[in-house]
C-alpha positions as CSV (number, residue, x, y, z in Angstrom):
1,X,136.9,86.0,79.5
2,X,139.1,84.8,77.0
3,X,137.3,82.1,74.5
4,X,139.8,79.5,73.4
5,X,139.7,77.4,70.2
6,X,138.5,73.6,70.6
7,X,140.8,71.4,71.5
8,X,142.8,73.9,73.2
9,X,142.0,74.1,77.6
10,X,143.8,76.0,79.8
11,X,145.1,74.0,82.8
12,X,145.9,75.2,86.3
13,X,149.3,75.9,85.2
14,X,147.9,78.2,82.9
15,X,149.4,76.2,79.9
16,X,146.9,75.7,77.2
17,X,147.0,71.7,76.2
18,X,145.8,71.3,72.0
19,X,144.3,68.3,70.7
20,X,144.8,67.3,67.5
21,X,143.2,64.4,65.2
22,X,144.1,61.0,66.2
23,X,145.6,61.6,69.4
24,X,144.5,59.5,72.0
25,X,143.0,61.2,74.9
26,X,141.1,60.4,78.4
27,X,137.3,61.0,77.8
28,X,133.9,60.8,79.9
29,X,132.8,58.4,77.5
30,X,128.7,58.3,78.1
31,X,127.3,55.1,77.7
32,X,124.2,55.0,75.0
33,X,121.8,53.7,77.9
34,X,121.7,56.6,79.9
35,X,123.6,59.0,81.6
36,X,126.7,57.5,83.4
37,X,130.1,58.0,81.9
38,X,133.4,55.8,82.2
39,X,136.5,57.3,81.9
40,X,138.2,55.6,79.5
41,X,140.5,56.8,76.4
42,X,139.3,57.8,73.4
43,X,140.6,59.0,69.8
44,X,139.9,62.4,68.1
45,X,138.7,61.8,64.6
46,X,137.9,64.9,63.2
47,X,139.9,66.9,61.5
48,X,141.7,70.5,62.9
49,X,139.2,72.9,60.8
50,X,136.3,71.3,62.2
51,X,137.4,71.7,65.9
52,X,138.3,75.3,64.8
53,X,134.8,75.7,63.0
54,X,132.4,74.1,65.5
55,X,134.2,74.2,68.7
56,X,134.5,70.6,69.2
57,X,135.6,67.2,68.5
58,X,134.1,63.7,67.1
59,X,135.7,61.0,69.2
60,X,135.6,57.2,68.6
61,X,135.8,54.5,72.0
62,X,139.0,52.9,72.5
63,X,138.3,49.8,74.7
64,X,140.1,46.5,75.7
65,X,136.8,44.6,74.1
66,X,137.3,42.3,76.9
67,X,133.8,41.5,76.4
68,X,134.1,40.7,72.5
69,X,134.9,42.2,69.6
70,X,132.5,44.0,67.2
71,X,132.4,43.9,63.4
72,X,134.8,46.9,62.2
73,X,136.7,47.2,65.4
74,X,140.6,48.3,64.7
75,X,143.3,46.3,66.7
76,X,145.8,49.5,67.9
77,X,149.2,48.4,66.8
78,X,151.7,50.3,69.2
79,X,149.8,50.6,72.0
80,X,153.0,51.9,73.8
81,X,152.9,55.4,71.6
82,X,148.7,55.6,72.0
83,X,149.5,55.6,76.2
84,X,147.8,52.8,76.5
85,X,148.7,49.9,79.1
86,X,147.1,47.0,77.2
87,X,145.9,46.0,73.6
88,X,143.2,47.9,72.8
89,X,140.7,48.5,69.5
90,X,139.5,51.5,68.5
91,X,136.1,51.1,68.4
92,X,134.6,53.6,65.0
93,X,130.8,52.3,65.6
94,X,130.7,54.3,69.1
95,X,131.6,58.3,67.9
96,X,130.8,60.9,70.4
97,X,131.1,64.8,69.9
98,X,132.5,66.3,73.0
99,X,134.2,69.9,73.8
100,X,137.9,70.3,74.7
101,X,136.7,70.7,78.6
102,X,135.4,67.1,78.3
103,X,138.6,65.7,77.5
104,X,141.1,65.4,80.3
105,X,144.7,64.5,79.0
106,X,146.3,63.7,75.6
107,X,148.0,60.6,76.6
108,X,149.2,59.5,73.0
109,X,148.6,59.1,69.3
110,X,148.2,55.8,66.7
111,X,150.4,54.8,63.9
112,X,149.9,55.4,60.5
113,X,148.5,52.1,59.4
114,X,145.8,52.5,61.9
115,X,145.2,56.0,61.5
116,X,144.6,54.7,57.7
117,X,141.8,52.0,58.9
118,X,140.0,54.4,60.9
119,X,139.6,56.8,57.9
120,X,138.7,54.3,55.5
121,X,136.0,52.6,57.8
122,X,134.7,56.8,58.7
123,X,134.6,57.5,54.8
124,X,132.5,54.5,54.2
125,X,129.9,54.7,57.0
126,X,129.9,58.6,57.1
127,X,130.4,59.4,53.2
């Protein structure tokens, strides 16, 4: 068996789908109190050389925050080009790590000016 870089999963079609840093795709996202996941979509953060290196990705929640929103969250700009039906923030306090097989679809990718605020707000809580 062939093993495939992260980011890269082969579909039925037998086409191999890549995901790059800050596209949007459709997660399991787990919840932090216990095991249930909810598919949602979610935004690859790390770079291309660490998916390549450590076979797989860091990706923060994008949610609605229909419940509230939470200090540092990132109002999505264009929520047309992320895929996304509805405003959405982009939640950088809730980072998973998940493998390319765990991640369904790319359905889009943010603008600049908000790929900009999610790198400045990972420098200073990660740095």
């Amino acid at each position: 068996m062939r093993v495939l870089p992260i980011g890269m999963i082969r579909r039925p079609s037998g086409r191999f789908v890549t995901f790059n840093r800050w596209d949007v795709v459709r997660v399991a996202y787990p919840f932090i109190e216990g095991d249930q996941t909810k598919h949602r979509p979610g935004l690859v953060v790390s770079t291309d050389t660490f998916h390549r290196r450590h076979q797989a990705c860091y990706v923060a929640m994008i949610t609605t925050a229909k419940a509230g929103l939470k200090p540092d969250d990132i109002l999505i700009t264009d929520n047309e080009n992320a895929g996304l039906p509805e405003p959405c923030v982009i939640r950088v306090s809730r980072l998973v790590t998940l493998t390319a097989t765990q991640m369904s679809r790319r359905v889009g990718t943010i603008p600049a000016k908000d790929r900009n605020a999610a790198a400045a707000l990972l420098k200073k809580f990660i740095s």
